[in-house]
C-alpha positions as CSV (number, residue, x, y, z in Angstrom):
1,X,-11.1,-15.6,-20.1
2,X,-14.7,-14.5,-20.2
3,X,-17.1,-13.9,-17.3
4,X,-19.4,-17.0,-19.1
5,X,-16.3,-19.4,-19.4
6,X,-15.7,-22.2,-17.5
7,X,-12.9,-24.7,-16.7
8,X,-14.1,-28.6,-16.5
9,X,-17.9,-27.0,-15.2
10,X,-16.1,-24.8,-12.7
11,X,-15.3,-20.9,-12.4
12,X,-11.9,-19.9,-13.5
13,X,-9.3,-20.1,-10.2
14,X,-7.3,-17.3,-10.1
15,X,-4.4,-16.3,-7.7
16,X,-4.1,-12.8,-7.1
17,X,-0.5,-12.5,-4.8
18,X,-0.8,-9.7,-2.9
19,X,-3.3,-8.4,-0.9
20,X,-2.5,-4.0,-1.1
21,X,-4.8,-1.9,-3.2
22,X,-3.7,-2.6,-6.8
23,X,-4.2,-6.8,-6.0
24,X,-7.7,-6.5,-3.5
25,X,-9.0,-4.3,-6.4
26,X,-8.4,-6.4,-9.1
27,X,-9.4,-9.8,-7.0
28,X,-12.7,-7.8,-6.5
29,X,-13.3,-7.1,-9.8
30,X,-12.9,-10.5,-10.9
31,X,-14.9,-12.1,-8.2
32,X,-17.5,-9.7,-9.0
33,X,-17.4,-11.3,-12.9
34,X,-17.8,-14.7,-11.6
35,X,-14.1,-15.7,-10.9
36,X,-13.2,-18.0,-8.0
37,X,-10.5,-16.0,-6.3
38,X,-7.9,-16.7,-3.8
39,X,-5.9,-13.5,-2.1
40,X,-2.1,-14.3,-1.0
41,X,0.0,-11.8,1.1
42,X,3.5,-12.2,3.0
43,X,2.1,-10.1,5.8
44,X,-0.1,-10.4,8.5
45,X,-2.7,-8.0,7.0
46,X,-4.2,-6.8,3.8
47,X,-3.4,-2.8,3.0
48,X,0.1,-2.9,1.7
49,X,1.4,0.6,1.6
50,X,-1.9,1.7,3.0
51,X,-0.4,0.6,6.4
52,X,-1.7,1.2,10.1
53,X,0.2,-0.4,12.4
54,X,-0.8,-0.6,16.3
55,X,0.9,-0.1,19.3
56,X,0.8,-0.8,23.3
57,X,3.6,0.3,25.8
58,X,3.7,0.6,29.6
59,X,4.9,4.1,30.6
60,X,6.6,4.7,33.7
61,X,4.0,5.3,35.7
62,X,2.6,1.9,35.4
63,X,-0.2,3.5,32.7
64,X,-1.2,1.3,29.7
65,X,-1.1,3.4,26.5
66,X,-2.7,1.8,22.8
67,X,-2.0,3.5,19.7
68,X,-2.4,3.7,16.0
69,X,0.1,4.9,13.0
70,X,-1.1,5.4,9.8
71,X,3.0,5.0,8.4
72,X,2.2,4.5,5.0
73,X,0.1,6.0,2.5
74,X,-0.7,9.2,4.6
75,X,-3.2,10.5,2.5
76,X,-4.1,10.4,-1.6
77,X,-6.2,12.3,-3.9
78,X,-8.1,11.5,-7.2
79,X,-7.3,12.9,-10.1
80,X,-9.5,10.4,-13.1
81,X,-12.8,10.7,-13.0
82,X,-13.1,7.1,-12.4
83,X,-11.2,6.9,-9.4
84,X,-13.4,9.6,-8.0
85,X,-16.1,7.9,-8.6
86,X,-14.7,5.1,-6.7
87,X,-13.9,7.3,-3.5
88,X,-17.5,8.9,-3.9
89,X,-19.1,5.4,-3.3
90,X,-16.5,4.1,-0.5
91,X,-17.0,7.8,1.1
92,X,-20.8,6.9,1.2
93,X,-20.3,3.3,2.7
94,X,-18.1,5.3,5.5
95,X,-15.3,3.4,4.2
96,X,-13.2,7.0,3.3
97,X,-13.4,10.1,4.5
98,X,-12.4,13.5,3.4
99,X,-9.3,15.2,5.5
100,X,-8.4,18.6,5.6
101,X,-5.2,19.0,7.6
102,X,-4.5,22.4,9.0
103,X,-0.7,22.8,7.1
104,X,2.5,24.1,9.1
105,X,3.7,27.7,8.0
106,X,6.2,27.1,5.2
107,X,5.2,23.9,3.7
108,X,6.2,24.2,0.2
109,X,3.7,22.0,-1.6
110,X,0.2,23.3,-3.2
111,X,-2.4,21.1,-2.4
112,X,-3.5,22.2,-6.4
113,X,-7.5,22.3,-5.2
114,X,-7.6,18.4,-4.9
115,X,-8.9,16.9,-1.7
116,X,-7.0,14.4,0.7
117,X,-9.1,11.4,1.4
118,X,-7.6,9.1,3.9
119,X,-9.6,5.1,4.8
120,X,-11.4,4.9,8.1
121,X,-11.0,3.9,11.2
122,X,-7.5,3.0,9.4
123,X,-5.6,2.9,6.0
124,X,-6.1,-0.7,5.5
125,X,-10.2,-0.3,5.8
126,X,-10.2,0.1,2.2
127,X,-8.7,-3.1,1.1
128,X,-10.6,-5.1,3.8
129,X,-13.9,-3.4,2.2
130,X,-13.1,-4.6,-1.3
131,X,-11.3,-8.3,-0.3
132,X,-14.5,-9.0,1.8
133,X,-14.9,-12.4,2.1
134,X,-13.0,-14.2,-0.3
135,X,-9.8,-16.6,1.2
136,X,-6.9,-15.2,2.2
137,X,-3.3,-16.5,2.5
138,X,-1.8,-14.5,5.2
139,X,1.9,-14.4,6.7
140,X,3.6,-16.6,3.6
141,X,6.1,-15.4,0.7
142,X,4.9,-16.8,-2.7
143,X,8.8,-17.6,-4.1
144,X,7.7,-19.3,-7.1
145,X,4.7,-19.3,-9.3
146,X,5.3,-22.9,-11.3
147,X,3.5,-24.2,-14.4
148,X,1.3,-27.5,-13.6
149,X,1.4,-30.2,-16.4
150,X,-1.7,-29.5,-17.6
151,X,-1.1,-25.5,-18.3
152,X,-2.2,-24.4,-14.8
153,X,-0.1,-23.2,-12.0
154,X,1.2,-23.5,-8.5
155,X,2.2,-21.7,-6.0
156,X,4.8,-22.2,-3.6
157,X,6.5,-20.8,-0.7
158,X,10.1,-22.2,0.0
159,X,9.0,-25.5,-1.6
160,X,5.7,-26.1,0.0
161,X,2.6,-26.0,-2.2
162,X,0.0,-22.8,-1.4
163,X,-3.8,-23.0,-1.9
164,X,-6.0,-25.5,-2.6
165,X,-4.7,-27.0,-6.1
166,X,-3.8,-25.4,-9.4
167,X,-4.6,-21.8,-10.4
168,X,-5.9,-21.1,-14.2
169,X,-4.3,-17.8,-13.8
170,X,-1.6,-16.0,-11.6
171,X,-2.3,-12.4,-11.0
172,X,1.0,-10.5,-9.4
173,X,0.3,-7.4,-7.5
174,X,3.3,-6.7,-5.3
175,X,6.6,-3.9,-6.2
176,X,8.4,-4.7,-9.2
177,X,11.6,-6.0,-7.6
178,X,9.6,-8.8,-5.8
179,X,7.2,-9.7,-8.8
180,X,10.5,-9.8,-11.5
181,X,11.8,-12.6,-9.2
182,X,8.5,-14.5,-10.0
183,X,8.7,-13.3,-13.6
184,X,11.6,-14.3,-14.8
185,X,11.4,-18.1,-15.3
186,X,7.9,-17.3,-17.8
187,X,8.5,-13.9,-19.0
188,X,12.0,-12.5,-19.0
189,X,10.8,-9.3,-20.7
190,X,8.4,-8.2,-18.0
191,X,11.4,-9.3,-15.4
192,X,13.7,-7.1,-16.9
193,X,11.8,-4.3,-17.0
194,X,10.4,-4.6,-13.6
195,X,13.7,-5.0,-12.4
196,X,14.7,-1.2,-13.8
197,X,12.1,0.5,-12.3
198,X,13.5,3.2,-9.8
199,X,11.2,2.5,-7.1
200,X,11.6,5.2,-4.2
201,X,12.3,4.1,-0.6
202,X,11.1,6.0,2.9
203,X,12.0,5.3,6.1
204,X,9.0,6.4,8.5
205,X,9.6,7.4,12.5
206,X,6.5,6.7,14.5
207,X,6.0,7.5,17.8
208,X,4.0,9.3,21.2
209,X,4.9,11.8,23.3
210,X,4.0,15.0,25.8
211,X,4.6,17.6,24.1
212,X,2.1,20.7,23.3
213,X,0.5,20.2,20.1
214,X,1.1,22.5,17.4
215,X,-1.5,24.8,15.8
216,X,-1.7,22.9,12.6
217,X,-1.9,19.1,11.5
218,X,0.5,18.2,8.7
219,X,3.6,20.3,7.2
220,X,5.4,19.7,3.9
221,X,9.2,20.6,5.1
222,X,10.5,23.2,2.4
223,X,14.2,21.8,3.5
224,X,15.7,18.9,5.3
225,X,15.3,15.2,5.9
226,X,11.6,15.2,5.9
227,X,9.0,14.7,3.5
228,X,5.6,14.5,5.8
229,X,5.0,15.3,9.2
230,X,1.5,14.3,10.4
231,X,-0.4,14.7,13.7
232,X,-2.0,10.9,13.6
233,X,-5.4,12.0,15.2
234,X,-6.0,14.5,13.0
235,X,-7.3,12.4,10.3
236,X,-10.8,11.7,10.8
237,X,-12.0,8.3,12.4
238,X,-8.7,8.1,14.6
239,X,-8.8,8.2,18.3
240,X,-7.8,11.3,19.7
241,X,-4.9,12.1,21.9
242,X,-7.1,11.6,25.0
243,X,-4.0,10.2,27.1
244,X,-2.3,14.3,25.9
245,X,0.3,12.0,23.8
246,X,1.0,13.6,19.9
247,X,1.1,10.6,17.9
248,X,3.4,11.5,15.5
249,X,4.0,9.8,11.8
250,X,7.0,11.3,10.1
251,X,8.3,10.1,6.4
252,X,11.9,11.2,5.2
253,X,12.7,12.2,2.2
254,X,13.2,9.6,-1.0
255,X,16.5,11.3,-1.8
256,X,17.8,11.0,2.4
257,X,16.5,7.7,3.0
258,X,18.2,6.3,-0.3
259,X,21.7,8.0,1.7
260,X,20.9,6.2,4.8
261,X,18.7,3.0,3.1
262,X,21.5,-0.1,5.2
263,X,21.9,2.0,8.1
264,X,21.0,0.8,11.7
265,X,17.4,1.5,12.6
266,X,18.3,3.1,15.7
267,X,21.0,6.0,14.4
268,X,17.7,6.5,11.9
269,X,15.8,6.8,14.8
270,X,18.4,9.3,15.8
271,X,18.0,11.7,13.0
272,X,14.9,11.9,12.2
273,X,14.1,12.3,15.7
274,X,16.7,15.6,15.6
275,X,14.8,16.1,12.3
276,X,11.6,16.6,14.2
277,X,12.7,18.6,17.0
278,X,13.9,21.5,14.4
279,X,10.9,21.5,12.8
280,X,8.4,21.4,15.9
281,X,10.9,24.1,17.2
282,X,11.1,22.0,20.7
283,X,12.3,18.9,22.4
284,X,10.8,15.9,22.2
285,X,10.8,13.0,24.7
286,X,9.1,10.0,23.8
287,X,7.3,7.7,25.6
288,X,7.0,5.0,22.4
289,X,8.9,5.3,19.1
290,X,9.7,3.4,16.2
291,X,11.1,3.6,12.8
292,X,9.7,1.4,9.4
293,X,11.9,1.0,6.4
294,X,9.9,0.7,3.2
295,X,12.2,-0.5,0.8
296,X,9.6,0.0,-2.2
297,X,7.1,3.1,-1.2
298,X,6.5,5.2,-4.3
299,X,7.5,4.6,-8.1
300,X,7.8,7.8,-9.9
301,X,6.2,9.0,-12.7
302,X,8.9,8.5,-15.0
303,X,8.4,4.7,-14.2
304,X,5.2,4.4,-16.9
305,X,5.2,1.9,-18.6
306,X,2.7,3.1,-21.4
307,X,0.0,0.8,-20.5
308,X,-1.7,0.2,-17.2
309,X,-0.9,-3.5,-16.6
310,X,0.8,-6.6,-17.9
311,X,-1.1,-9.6,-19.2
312,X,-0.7,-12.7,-21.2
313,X,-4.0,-14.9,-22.1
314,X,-1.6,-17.7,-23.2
315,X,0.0,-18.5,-20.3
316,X,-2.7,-16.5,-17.8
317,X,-0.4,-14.8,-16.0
318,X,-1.0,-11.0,-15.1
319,X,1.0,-8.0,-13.4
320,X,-0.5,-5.0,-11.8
321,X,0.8,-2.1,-9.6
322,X,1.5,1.6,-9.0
323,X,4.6,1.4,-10.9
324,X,2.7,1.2,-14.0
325,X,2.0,4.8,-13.9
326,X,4.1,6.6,-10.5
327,X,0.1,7.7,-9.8
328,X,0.4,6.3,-5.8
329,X,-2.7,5.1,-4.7
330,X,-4.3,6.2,-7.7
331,X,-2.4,4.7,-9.8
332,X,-2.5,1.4,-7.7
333,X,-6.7,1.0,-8.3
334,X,-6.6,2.1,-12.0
335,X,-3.9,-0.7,-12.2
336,X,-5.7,-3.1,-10.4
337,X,-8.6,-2.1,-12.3
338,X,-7.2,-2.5,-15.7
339,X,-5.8,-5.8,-15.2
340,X,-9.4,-7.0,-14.3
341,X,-11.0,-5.8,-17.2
342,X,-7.9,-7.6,-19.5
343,X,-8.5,-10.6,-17.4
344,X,-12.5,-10.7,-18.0
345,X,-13.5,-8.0,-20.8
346,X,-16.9,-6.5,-19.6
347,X,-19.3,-7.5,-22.6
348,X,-20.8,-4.2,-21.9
349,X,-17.6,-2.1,-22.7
């Protein structure tokens, strides 16, 4: 499709399913060139992995505590110079913000120069920013993208129709295991090798509690279950721990999750929460906790494909995702991106 074509005197439809960074980017891109675009997504929110989820408990005391977790994405970098550029302008709108977390003695990783950049007031911000006003499906499964008799398609969620008619094109922007489902009835190739892509899995303990606060904001375990430990409000644009509750986010390890992927959330719970206490040095008594399984958090580098997205002009049908390249959030908007440009080729380029 071009940005100048048009079906029966109308903008080309398109259905972008999925509503994280890769899909809100790519459904911006293309509204932006003149298509009309409609955003799906089986949650209640748009962010995807860039996740914040919010919290109220009653403590014993009777006292009303609200809280928020940023338990995905905790933070991401840029390493193109056109993602940069990207952050840059979404820094200026006060949509991102630069954090520089004070790391726990012993955390093994190097930071290798490159700044952390985290969304503001939350992790979804950024999506919201870029999805703006176009409609948005929320809270329903796409199970099968369909073929229309006259070359279109439909979408549809355990047999009921989604959206308002048929779609020229289908964009899929969701982990590979769920978009090869969707794939396989138009194009078994793409199926088959989303299928084999080794995405990584984390389970994620979130929760408040008393304790002193550490000296620094973030550690990198060199050992152990754990992959991240992070000190919520010390990301910029969070609330601080006015109430004297650490809000805690703490990601395990691919490798341990993978080990303990089917078991019960609350023996998780149980471990990472022992997990935490060796690495704090101290006990820790909770006043809210929680654990989050992400089944599909991180593809790994290994997972390229060669080329940044899938698309098919003869049956308009597109893929896009982190998994193209393992690049995380990165990797998500050059994805995202790419497929845009495919979609709609900028006369200019």
């Amino acid at each position: 499709m071009s940005s100048s074509e048009l079906i029966s005197g109308r903008p080309p439809r398109v259905a972008v399913v999925g509503a994280g960074l890769a899909g809100t980017t790519c459904a911006r891109r293309l509204a932006d060139a003149g298509c009309a675009v409609f955003l799906f997504d089986k949650s209640r929110g748009l962010g995807g992995r860039m996740a914040t989820r919010r919290a109220e408990w009653i403590d014993a005391d009777g006292a009303v505590h609200r809280a928020a977790f940023d338990h995905g994405a905790p933070a991401f970098s840029a390493r193109s110079a056109a993602f940069q550029a990207f952050i840059d302008e979404a820094a200026g709108d006060g949509v991102l913000a630069r954090w520089e977390p004070v790391m726990a003695p012993g955390s093994h990783r190097s930071l290798d120069g490159l700044a952390l950049w985290v969304a503001t007031p939350d992790m979804p911000a950024l999506c919201r920013r870029l999805a703006g006003e176009l409609p948005l499906t929320r809270s329903r499964a796409v199970d099968e993208i369909a073929r229309s008799g006259d070359g279109g398609w439909r979408l549809l969620a355990q047999g009921e129709l989604l959206g308002d008619g048929v779609f020229d094109a289908v964009v899929l922007a969701m982990p590979p295991a769920q978009a090869a489902a969707l794939l396989a009835p138009h194009r078994d190739d793409w199926a088959r090798h989303a299928r084999a892509v080794p995405m990584q899995p984390c389970w994620t303990l979130l929760g408040a509690e008393a304790g002193p606060a550490p000296a620094w904001d973030a550690a990198w375990p060199e050992r152990g279950p754990l992959a991240w430990v992070v000190r919520n409000a010390s990301k910029p644009g969070r609330a601080a721990d006015s109430d004297g509750l650490n809000r805690w986010v703490v990601h395990a390890t691919a490798a341990w999750t993978a080990t303990f992927l089917e078991s019960p959330a609350d023996a998780v719970q149980a471990q990472l929460h022992a997990a935490l206490e060796r690495a704090l040095g101290r006990g820790v008594r909770w006043t809210h906790v929680a654990v989050h399984r992400w089944r599909y958090a991180l593809a790994p580098r290994t997972a390229s494909a060669h080329q940044p997205c899938w698309w098919d002009p003869a049956l308009g049908l597109g893929v896009c995702g982190d998994f193209f390249s393992g690049a995380g959030v990165e990797g998500a908007w050059l994805s995202g991106r790419a497929l845009a440009a495919a979609i709609v080729p900028d006369p200019a380029a």
